[in-house]
Backbone bond lengths (Angstrom), bond angles and torsions (degrees), N, CA, C in turn:
res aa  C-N    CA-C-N  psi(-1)  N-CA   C-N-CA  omega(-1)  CA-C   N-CA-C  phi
1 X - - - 1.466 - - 1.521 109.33 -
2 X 1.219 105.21 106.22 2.086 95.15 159.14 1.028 140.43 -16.32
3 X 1.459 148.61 142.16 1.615 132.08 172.07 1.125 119.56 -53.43
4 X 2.156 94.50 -34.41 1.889 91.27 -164.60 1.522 108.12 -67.48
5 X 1.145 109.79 -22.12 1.558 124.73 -148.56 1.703 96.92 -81.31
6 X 1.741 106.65 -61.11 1.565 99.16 157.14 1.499 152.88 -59.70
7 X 1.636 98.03 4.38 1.174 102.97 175.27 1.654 106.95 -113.95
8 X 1.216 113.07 5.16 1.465 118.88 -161.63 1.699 85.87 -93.34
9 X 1.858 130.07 -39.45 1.360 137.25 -171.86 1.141 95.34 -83.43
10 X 1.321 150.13 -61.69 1.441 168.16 162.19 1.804 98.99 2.47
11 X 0.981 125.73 142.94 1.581 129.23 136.07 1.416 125.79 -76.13
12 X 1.541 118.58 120.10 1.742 108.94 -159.77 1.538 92.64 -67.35
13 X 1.298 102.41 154.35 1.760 100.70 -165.03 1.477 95.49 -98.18
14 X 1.526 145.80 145.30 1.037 140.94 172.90 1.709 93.80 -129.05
15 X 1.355 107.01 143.14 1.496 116.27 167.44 1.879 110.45 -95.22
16 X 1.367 114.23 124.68 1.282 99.44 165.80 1.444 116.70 -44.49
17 X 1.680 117.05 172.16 1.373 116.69 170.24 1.283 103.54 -119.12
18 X 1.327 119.90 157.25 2.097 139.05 155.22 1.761 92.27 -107.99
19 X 1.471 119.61 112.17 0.934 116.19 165.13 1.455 123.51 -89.12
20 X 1.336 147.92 118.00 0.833 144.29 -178.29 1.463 123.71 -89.82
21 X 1.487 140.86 96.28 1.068 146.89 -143.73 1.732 112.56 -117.37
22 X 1.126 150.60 113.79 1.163 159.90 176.83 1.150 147.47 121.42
23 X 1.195 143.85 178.13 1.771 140.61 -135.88 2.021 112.85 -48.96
24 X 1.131 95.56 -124.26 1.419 107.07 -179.05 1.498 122.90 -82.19
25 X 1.343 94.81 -44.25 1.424 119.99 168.83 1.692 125.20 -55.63
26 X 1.328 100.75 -4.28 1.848 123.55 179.04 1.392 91.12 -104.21
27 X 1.769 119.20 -63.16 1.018 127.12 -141.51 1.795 110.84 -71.07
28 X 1.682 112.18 -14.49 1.125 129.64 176.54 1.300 127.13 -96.37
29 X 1.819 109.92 -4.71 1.165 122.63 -162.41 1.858 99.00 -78.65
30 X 0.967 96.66 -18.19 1.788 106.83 165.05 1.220 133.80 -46.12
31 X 1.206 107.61 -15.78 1.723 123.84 -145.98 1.534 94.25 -99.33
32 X 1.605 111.07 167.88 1.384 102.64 158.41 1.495 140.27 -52.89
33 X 1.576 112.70 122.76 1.215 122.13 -168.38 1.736 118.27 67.82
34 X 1.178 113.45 9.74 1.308 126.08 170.52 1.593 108.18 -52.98
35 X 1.307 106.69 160.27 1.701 128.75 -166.43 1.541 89.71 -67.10
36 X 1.662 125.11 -54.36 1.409 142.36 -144.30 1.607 91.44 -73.57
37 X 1.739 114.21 -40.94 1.562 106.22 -177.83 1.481 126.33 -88.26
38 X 1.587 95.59 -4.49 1.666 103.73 173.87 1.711 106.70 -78.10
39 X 1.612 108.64 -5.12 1.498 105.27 -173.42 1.589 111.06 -94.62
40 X 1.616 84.63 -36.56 1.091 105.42 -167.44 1.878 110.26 -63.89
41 X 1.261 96.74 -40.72 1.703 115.65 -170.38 2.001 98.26 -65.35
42 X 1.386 100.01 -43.95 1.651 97.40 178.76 1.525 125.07 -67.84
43 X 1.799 103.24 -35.46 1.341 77.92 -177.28 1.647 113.42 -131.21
44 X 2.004 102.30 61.03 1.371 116.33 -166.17 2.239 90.78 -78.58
45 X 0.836 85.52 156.21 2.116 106.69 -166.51 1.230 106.96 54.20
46 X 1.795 122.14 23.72 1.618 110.38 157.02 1.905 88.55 -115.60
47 X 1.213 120.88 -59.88 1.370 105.86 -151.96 1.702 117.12 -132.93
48 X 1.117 131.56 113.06 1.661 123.80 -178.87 1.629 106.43 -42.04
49 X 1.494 112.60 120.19 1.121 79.85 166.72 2.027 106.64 -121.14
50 X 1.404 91.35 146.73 1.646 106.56 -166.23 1.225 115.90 -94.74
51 X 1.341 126.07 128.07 1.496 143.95 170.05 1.556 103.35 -92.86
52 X 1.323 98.00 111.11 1.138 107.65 154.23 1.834 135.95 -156.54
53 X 1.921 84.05 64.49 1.364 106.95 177.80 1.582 107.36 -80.80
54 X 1.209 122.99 124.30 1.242 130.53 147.12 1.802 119.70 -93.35
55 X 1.832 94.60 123.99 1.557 88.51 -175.31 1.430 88.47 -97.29
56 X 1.917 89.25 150.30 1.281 130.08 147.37 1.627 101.07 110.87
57 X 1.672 100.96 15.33 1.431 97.93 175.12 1.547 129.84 -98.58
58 X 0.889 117.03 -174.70 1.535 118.46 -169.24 1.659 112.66 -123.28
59 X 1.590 121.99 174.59 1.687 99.74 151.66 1.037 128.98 -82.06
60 X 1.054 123.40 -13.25 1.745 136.14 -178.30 1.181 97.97 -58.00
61 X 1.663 121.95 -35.12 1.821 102.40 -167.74 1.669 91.09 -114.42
62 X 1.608 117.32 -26.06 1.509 105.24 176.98 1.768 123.99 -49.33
63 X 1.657 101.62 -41.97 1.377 111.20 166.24 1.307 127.42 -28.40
64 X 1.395 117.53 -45.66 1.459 140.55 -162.68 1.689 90.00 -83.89
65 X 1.132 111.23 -70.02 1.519 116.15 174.51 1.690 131.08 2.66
66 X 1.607 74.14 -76.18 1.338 109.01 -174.73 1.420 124.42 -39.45
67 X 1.318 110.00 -68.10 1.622 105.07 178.26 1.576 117.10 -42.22
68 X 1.842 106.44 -35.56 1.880 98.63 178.01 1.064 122.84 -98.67
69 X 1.627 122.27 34.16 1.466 152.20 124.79 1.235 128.94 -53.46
70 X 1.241 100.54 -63.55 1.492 106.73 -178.52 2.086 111.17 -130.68
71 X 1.254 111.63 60.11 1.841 106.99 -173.48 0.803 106.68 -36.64
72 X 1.583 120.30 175.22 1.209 144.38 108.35 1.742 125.33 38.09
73 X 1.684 91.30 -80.83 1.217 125.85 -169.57 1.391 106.73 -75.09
74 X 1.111 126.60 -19.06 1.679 138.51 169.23 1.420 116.30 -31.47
75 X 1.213 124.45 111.41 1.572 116.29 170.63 1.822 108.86 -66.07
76 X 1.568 112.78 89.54 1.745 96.25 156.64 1.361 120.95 -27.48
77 X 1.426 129.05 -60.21 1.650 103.47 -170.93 1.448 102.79 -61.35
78 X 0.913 157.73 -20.70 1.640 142.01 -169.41 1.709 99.79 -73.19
79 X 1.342 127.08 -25.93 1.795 106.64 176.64 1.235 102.14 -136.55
80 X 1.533 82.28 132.94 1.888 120.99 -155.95 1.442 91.86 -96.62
81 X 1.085 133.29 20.04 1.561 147.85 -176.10 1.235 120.99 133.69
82 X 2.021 89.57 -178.56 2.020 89.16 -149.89 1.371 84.58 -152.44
83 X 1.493 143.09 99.90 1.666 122.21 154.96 1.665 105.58 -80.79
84 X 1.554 82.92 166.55 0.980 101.00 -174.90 1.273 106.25 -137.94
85 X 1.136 134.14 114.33 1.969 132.15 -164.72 1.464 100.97 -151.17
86 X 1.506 110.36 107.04 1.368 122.51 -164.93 1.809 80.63 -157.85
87 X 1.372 96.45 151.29 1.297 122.31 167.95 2.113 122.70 120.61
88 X 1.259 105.35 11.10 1.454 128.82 -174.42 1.371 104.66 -94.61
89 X 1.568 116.74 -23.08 1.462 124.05 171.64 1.543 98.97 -104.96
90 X 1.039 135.06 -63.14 1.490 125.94 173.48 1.187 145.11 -25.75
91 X 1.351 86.25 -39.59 1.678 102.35 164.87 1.411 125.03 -78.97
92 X 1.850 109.75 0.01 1.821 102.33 -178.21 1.580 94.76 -55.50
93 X 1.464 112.74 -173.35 1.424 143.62 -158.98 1.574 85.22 -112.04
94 X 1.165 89.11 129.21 1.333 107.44 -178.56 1.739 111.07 -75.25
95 X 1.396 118.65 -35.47 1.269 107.78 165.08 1.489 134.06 -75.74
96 X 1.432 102.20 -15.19 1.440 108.64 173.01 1.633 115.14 -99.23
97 X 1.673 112.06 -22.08 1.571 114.01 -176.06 1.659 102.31 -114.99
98 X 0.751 150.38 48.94 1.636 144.18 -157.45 1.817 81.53 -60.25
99 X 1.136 138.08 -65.29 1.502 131.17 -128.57 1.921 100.25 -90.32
100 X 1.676 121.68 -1.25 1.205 128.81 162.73 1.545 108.20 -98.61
101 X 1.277 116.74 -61.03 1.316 130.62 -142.16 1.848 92.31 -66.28
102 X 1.659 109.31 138.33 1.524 127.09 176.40 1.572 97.09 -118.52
103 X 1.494 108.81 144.36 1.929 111.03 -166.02 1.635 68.23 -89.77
104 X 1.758 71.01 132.46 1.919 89.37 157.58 1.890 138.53 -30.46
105 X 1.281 111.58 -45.38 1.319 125.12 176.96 2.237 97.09 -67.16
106 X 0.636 87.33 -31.76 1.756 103.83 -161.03 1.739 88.43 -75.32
107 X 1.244 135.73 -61.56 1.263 149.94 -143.79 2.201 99.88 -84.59
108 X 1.712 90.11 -41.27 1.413 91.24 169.93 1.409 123.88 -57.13
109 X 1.892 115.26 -52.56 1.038 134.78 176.89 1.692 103.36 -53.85
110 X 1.083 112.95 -38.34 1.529 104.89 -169.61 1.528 106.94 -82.06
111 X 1.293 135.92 -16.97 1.555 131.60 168.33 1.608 95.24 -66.73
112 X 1.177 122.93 -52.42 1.765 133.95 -156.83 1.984 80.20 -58.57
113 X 1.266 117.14 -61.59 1.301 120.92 -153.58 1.456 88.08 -48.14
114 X 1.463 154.65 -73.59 1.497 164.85 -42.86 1.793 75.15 -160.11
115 X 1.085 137.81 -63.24 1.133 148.42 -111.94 1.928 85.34 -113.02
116 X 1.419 116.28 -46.31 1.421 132.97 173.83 1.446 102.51 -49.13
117 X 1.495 114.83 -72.46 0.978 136.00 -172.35 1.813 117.18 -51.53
118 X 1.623 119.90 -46.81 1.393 96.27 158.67 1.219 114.31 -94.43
119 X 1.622 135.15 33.52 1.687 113.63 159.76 1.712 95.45 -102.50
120 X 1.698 120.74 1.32 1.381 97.75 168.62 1.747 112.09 -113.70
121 X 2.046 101.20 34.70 1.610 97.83 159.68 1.702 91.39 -121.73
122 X 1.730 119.75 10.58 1.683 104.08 139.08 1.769 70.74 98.20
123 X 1.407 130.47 45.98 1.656 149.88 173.77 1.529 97.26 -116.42
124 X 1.312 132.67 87.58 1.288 142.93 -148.68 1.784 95.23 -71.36
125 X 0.910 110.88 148.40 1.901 110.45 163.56 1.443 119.86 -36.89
126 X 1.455 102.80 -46.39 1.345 113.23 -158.54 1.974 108.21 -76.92
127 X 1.463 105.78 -10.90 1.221 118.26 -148.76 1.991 75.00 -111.65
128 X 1.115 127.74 3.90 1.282 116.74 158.92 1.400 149.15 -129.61
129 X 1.336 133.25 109.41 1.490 128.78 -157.46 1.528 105.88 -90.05
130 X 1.616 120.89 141.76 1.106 119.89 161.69 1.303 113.37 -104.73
131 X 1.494 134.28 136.63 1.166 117.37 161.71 1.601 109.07 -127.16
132 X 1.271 91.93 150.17 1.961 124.65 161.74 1.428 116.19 -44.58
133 X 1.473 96.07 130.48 1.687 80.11 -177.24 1.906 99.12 -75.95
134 X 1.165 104.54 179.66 1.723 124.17 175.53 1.574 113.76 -68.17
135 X 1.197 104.81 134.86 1.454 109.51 -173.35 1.862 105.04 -58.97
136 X 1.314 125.57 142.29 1.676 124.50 179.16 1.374 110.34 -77.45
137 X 1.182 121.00 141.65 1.206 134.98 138.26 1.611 130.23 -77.00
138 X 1.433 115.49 94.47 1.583 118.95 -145.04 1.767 92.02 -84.16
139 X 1.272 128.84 -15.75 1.436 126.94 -174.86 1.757 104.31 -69.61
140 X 1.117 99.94 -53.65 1.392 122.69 178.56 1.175 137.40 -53.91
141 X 1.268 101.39 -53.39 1.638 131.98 174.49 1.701 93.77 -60.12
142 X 1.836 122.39 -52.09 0.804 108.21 -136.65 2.337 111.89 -81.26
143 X 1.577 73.94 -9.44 1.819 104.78 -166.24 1.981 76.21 -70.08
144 X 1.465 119.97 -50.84 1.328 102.75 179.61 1.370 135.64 -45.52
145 X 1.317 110.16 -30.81 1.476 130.05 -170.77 1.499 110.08 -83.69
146 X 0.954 99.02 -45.95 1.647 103.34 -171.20 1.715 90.03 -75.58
147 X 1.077 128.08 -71.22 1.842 123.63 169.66 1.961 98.69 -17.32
148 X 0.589 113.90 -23.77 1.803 110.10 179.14 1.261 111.50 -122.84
149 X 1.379 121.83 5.10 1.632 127.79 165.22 1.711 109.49 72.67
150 X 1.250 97.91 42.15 1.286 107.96 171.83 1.654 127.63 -115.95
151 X 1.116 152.31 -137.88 1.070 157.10 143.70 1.616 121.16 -115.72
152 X 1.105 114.42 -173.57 1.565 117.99 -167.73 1.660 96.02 -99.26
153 X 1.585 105.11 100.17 1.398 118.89 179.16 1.716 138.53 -66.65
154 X 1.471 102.82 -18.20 1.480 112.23 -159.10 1.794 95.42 -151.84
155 X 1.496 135.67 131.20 0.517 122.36 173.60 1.774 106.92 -112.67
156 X 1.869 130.13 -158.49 1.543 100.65 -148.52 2.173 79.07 -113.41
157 X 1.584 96.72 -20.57 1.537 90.43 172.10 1.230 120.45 -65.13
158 X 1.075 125.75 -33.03 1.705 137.10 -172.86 1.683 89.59 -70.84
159 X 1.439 127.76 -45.53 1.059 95.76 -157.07 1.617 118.30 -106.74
160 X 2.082 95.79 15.27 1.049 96.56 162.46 1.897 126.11 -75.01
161 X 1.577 110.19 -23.42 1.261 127.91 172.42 1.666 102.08 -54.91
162 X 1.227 129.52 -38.27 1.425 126.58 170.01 1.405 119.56 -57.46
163 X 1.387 116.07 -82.28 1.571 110.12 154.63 1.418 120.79 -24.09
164 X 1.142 136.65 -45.98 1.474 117.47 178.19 1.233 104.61 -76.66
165 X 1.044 120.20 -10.12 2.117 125.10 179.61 1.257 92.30 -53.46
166 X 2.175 107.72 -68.98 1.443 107.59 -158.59 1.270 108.42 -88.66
167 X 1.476 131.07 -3.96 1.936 102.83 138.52 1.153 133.39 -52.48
168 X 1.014 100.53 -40.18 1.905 113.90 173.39 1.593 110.68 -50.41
169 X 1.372 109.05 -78.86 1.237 98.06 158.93 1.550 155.62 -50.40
170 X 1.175 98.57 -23.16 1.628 112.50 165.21 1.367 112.26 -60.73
171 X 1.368 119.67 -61.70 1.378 128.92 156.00 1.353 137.83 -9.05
172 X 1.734 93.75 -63.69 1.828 110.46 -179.64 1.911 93.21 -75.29
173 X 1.395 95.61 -30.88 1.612 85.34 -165.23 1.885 103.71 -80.51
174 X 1.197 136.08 -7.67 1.250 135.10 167.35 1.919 106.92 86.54
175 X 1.873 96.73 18.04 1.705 95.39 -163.74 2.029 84.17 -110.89
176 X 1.814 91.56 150.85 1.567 103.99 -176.78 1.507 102.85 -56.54
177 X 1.199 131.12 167.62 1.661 128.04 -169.81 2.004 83.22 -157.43
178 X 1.911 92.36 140.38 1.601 95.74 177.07 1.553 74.60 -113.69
179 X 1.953 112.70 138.77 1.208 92.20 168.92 1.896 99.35 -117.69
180 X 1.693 88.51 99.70 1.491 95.78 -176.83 1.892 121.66 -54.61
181 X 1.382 117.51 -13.21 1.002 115.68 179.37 1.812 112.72 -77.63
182 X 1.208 109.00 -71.82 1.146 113.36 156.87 1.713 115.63 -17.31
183 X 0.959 134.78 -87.86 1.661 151.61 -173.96 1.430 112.22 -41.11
184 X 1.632 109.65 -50.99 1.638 94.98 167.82 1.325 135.21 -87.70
185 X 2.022 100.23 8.10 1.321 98.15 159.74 1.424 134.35 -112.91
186 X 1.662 99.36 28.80 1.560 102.11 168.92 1.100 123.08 -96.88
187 X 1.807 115.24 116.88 1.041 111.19 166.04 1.436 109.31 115.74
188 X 1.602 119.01 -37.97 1.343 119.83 -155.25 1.561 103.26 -146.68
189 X 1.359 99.13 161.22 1.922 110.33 179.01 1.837 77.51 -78.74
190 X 1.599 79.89 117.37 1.995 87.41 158.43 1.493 110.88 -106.71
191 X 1.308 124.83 53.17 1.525 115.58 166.86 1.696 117.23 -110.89
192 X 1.753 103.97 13.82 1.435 117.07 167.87 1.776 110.77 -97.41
193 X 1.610 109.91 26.27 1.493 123.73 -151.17 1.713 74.66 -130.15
194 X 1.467 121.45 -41.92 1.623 94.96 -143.78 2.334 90.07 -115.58
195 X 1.216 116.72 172.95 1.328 104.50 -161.81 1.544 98.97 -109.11
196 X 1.704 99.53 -32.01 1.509 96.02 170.12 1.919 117.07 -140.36
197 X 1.252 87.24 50.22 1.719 111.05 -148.03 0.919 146.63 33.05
198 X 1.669 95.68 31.72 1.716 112.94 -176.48 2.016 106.90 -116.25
199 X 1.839 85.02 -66.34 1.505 98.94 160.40 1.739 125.82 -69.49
200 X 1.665 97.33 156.49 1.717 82.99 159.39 1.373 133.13 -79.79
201 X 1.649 116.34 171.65 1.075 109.53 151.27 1.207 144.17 -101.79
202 X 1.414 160.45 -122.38 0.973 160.35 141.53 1.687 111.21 -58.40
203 X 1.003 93.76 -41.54 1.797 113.69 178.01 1.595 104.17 -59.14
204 X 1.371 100.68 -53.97 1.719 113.54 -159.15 1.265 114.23 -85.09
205 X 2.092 115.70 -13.44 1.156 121.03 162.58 1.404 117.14 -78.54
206 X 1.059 125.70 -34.75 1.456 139.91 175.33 1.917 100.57 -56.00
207 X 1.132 112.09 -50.38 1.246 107.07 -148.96 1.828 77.52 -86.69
208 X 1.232 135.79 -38.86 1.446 109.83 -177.52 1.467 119.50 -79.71
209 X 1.462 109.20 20.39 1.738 102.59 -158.94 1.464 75.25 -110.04
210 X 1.913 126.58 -43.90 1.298 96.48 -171.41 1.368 117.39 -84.91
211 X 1.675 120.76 -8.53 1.697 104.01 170.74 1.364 105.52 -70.45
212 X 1.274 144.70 -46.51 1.371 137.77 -167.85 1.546 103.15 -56.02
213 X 1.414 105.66 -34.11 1.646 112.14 -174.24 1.428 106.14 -30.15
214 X 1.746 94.92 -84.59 2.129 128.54 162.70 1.379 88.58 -21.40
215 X 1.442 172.01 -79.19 1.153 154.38 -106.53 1.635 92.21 -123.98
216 X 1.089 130.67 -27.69 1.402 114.53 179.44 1.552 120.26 -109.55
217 X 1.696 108.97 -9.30 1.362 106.08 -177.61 1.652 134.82 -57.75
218 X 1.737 108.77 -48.11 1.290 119.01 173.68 1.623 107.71 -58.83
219 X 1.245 137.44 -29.09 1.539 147.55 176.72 0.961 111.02 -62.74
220 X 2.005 122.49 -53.91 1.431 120.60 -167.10 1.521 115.35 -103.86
221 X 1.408 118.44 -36.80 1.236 114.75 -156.48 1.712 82.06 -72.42
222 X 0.904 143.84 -101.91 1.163 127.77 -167.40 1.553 134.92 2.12
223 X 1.300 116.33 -10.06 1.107 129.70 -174.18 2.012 107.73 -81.62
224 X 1.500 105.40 118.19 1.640 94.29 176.14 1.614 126.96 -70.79
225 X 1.537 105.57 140.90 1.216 124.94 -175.36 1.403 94.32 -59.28
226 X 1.915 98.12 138.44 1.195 96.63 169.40 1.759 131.73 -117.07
227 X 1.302 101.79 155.59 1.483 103.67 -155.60 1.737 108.79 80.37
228 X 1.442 111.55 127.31 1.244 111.66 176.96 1.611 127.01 -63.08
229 X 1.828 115.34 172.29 1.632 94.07 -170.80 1.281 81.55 -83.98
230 X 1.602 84.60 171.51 1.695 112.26 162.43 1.302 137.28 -10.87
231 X 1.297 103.55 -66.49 1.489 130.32 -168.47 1.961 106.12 -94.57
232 X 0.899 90.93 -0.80 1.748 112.32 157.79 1.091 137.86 -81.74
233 X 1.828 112.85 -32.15 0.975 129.21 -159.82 2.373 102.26 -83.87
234 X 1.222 126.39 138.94 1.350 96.11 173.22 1.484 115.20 -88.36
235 X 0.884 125.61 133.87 1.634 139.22 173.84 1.407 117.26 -55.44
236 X 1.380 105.13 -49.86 1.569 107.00 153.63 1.482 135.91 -49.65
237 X 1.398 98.92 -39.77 1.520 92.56 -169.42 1.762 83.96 -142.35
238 X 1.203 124.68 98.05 1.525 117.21 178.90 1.561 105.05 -87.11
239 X 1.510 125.69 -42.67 1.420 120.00 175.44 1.764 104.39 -40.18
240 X 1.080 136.94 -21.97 1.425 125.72 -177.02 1.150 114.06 -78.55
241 X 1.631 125.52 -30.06 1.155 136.65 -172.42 1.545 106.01 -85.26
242 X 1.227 129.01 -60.39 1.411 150.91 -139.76 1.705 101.94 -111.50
243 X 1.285 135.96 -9.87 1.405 113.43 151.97 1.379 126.29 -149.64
C-alpha cells in the first residue's frame, strides 16, 4: 500500500500535549534527571510533553508570549495541561535587577492575565497548574553573583511574598497551585534542593517531579497508550491494527 494511500484510511494520529511554560527552571527541566524528563519518561505514547522554558524571563514579557504558544486556533482537547512557573526572576530587587524584577501587585495580575487568557481558548482551570518559584538560598546564590561581578540580587523573603502572590492567585483563579516555596521549606535545610541557590538540583528536580507527579497523575496516567503494543499488532494483516 502507498503512504499516501495509508494515510488517506489512517486517522492522523495527534498526541495530546503537557505544556510546560516558564523561566530557566522549565528550560533546564530537560536535562539529565530533570523534572520535564521525569514527565516526559512517564507519560511517553500518552502525551508530548513540551518545554517551553525561556530563561531569564519574567511575566511581564511571558504574558505577551503566551498567546503565540498556544492561539486562538489551538485545539483545547490537544493540552491535557499547562504549568505555569514564573516568579524566580520577578522577584529580583528592583534596585539591583530593574530589567527582571516585576512589582509584586503587577506579577500577580500577570499569572491571573496567563491563566484568563487560556480559559478563554476553552484550557479549563483544572487543566492548569501554577507554580511558586523555590525558596533562595542567599549564601549560594550570592557566591553566583559576585562570580559575574555582580551583587546579591534576590533575596529568599522577597521571594517568599511572590509565592504567596501565586497562591493567591491560583485561588481567585480556581487553578491547582504547587507552592514549591513553602514545601521545600518544611522541616528541612532546603539548599540540597537548589544547585546554585537559585536553580535546582538533582535533589530539587526529583522532589518537584514527584509533587507535580500527585497533581497530574489521576488526569494523565489514565490516559490510553497510543498505537497498540507490539505483540498486538497482527503480522498478517497490520493495516487492521495500525490505521
Amino acid at each position: 500500500m502507498a503512504l499516501a494511500e495509508a494515510g488517506a484510511r489512517g486517522r492522523l494520529l495527534r498526541w495530546p500535549r503537557v505544556l510546560l511554560f516558564g523561566d530557566s527552571i522549565t528550560e533546564y527541566s530537560f536535562q539529565e534527571n530533570g523534572w520535564g524528563t521525569y514527565l516526559a519518561e512517564r507519560l511517553v505514547r500518552k502525551c508530548d510533553v513540551v518545554n517551553r522554558g525561556i530563561s531569564g524571563y519574567n511575566t511581564r514579557w511571558a504574558k505577551l508570549i503566551l498567546p503565540r504558544l498556544i492561539p486562538e486556533s489551538t485545539s483545547a482537547d490537544s493540552i491535557v495541561a499547562v504549568t505555569i512557573f514564573f516568579g524566580a526572576n520577578d522577584s529580583a530587587l528592583k534596585e539591583l535587577n530593574p530589567k527582571q524584577h516585576v512589582p509584586l501587585e503587577e506579577y500577580a495580575a500577570n499569572l491571573k492575565s496567563m491563566v484568563q487568557y487560556l480559559q478563554s481558548v476553552d484550557i479549563t482551570a483544572d487543566r492548569i497548574i501554577l507554580i511558586t518559584p523555590p525558596p533562595l538560598q542567599e549564601s549560594a546564590w550570592e557566591k553566583a553573583c559576585l562570580a559575574k561581578g555582580e551583587r546579591l540580587n534576590r533575596c529568599n523573603a522577597t521571594t517568599g511574598l511572590y509565592a504567596q502572590a501565586c497562591v493567591q492567585a491560583a485561588r481567585e483563579c480556581g487553578t491547582p497551585v504547587l507552592d514549591l516555596w513553602s514545601l521545600m521549606q518544611q522541616n528541612q535545610d532546603f539548599s540540597s534542593y537548589l544547585s546554585d541557590g537559585l536553580h535546582l538540583s538533582a535533589k530539587g528536580n526529583s522532589f518537584l517531579a514527584a509533587q507535580l507527579w500527585s497533581l497530574l497523575e489521576n488526569k494523565l496516567s489514565a490516559l490510553p497508550s497510543l498505537l497498540p503494543y507490539w505483540r498486538d499488532v497482527d503480522h498478517t494483516n497490520p493495516e487492521a491494527s495500525l490505521l
